[in-house]
KEGUZA-718005 format. One line per 2 residues: number of its first residue (from 0); for each residue x negated, y, z of C-alpha. Coordinates in nm, 2 decimals, padded with zeros to 4 digits. Example, Ala and Ser with C-alpha at 12.3 -4.5 7.8 and 13.67 -1.06 7.14 Angstrom:
0> -01.23/-00.45/00.78  -01.37/-00.11/00.71
***
This chain:
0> 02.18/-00.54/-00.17  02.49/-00.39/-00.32
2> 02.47/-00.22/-00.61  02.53/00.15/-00.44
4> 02.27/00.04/-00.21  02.02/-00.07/-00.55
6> 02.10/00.25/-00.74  02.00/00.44/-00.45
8> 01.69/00.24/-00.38  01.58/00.30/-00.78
10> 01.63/00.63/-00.73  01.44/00.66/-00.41
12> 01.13/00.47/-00.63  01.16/00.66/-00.88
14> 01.16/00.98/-00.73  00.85/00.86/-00.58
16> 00.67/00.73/-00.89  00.70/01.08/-01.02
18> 00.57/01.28/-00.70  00.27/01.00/-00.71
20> 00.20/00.99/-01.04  00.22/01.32/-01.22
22> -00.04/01.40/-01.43  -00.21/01.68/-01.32
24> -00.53/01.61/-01.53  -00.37/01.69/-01.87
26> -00.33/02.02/-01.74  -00.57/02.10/-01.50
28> -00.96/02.06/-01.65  -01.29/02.17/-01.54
30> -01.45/02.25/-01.15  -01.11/02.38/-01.07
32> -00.97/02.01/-01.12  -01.23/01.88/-00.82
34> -01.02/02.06/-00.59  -00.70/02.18/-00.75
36> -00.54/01.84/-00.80  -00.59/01.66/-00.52
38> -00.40/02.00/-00.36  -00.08/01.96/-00.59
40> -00.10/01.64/-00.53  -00.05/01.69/-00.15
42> 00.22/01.89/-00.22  00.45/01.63/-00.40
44> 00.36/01.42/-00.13  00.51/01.69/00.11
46> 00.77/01.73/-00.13  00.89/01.39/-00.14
48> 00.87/01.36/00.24  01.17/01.62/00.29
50> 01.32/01.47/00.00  01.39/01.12/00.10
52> 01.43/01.22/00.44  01.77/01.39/00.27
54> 01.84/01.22/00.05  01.89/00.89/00.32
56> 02.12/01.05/00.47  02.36/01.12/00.18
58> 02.28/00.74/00.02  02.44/00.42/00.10
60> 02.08/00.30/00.23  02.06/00.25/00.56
62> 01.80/00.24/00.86  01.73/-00.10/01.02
64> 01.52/-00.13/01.37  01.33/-00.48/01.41
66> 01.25/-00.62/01.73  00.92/-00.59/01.80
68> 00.73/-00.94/01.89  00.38/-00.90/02.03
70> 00.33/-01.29/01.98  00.33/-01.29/01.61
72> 00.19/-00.95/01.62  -00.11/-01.13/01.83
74> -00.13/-01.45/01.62  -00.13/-01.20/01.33
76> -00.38/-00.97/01.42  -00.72/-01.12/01.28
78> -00.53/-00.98/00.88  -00.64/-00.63/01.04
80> -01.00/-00.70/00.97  -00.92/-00.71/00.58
82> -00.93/-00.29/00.61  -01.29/-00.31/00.57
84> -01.33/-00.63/00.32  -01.47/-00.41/00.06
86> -01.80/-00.34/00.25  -01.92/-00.72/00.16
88> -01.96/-00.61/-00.18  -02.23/-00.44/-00.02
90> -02.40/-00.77/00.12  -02.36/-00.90/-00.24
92> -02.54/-00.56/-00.47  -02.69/-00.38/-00.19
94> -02.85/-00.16/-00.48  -02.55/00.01/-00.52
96> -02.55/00.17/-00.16  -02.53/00.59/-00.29
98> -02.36/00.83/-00.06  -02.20/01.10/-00.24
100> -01.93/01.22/00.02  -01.82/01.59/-00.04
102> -01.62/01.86/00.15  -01.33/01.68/-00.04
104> -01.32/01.38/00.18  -01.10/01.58/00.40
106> -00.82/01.68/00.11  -00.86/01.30/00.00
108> -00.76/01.19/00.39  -00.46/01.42/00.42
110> -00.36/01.29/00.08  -00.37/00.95/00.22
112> -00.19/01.05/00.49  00.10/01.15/00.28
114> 00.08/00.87/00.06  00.08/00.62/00.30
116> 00.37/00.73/00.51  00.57/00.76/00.24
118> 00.51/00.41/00.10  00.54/00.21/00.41
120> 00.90/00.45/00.47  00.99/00.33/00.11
122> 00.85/-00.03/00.08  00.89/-00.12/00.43
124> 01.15/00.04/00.61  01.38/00.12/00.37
126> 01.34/-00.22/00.09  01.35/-00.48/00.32
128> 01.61/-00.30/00.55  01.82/-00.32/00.26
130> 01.80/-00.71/00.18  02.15/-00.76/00.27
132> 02.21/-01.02/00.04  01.83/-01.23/00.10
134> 01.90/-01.41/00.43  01.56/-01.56/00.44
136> 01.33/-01.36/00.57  00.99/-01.47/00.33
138> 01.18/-01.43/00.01  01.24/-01.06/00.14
140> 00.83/-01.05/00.25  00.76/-01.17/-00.15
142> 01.01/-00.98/-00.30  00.91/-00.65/-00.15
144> 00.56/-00.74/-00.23  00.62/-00.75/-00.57
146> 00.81/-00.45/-00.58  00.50/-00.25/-00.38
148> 00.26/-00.41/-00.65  00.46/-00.32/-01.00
150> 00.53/00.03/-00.85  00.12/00.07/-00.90
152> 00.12/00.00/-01.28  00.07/00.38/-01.35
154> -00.30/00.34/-01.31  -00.25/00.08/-01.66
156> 00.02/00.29/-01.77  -00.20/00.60/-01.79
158> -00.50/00.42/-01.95  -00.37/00.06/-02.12
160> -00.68/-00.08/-01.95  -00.61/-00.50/-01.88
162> -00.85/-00.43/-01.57  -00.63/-00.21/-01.45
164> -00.37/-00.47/-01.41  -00.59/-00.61/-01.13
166> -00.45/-00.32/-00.88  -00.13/-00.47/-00.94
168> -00.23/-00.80/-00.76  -00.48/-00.64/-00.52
170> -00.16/-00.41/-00.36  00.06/-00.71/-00.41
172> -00.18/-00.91/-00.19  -00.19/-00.61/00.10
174> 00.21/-00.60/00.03  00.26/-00.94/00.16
176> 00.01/-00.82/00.48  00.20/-00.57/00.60
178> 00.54/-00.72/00.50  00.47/-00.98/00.67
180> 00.38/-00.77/00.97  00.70/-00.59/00.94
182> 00.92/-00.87/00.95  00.77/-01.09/01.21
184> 00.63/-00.83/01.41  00.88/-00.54/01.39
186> 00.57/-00.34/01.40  00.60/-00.05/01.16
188> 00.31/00.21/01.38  00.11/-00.12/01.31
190> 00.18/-00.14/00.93  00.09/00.25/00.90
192> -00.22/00.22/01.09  -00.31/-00.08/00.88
194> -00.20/00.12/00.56  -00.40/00.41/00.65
196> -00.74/00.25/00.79  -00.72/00.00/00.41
198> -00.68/00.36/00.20  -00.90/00.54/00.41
200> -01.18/00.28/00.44  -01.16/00.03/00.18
202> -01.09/00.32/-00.11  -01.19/00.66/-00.02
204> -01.52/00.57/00.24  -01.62/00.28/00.00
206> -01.59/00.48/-00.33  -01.79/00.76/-00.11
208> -02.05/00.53/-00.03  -02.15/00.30/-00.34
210> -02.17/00.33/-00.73  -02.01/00.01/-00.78
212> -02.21/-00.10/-01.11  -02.08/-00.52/-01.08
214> -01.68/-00.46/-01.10  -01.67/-00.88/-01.12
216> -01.82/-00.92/-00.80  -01.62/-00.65/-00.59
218> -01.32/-00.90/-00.77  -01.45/-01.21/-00.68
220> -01.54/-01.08/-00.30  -01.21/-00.90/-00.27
222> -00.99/-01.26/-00.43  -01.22/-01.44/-00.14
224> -01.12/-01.23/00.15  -00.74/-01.28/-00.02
226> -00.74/-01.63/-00.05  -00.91/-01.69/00.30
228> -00.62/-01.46/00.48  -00.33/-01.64/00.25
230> -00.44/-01.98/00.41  -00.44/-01.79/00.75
232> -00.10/-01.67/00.72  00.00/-01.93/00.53
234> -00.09/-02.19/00.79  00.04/-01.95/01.07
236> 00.36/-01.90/00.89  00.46/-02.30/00.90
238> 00.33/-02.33/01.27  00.50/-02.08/01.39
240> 00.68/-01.80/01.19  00.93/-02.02/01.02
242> 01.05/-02.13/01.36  01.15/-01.74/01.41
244> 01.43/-01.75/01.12
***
């Protein structure tokens, strides 16, 4: 990446991190914050959207189509499962089944809508389509993991909580999912739907659903489901994806 190309890219992120992370709650409080923030927050999401969208075409960053490969997509495809890994915690503290979905399940999906679009256009499209300079393709997979995962520190930012660092290897761990789905399988609808269905399910359903009261055992399931698909890919990346550099 040149260093046009990497000044535009920061900017890109950090135009981002602010549209993401604003902090609505030091200045919205009370019932109205229920409803109110989860609007704005829509909004910068909507924002951002027309923003990169200009802002790419003024910048030195440029738009790269992979060729999709339904082979690797195939031999891939079990990873899709791991949308819905947080439901074993269930299985584990079944005590903590408590549905308590409201009427803002639907502002929390179009916010995930918005969210998720935007990341994969960012993290995706536009980072690794940008690794001029990284000829091998898994050092571009890691390093745009990485990136995905530090660009969630504002949960620890905002709170200086050391189990809040844990997000930062949990989306690290989905990073290397769906870059590794980008680059092998040139499947970017796939690395959306993925995106969407691990928000939607995993975070908004889940937290909808239980009163998660044993935080060390939703780690401990969610670090097995992760270590069982990083031999998977692992072992699938050596017999086959390698051969595709």
């Amino acid at each position: 990446m040149t260093k046009r190309k990497l000044i535009d890219m920061l900017i890109l992120i950090l135009a981002y991190l602010f549209c993401s992370s604003f902090p609505w709650s030091l200045f919205i409080e009370g019932d109205l914050a229920y409803w109110l923030i989860p609007s704005f927050q829509i909004i910068m999401q909507a924002i951002f959207l027309f923003f990169w969208i200009f802002f790419i075409r003024k910048s030195s960053l440029q738009s790269v189509k992979i060729k999709a490969n339904v082979k690797n997509l195939l031999l891939l495809s079990p990873v899709l499962v791991i949308f819905a890994s947080n439901f074993l915690y269930g299985a584990f503290v079944p005590g903590d089944f408590a549905p308590h979905l409201d009427w803002t399940f639907a502002l929390k999906v179009v916010l995930n809508f918005g969210i998720v679009v935007n990341e994969e256009m960012i993290f995706r499209y536009m980072l690794i389509g940008n690794m001029d300079l990284i000829k091998k393709p898994i050092w571009k997979i890691i390093i745009g993991a990485a990136i995905f995962g530090l660009c969630h520190i504002s949960q620890f930012l905002s709170t200086f909580n050391p189990a809040d660092l844990i997000v930062i290897l949990y989306t690290f761990g989905l990073g290397l999912v769906l870059c590794f789905l980008y680059v092998y399988c040139g499947a970017p609808c796939t690395c959306i739907c993925l995106h969407l269905l691990f928000n939607l399910v995993n975070g908004i359903i889940f937290e909808g659903l239980f009163n998660v009261s044993q935080y060390l055992t939703l780690i401990l399931v969610s670090c097995g489901v992760g270590l069982i698909y990083a031999i998977y890919i692992a072992f699938i990346y050596f017999v086959r994806l390698r051969k595709c550099e």
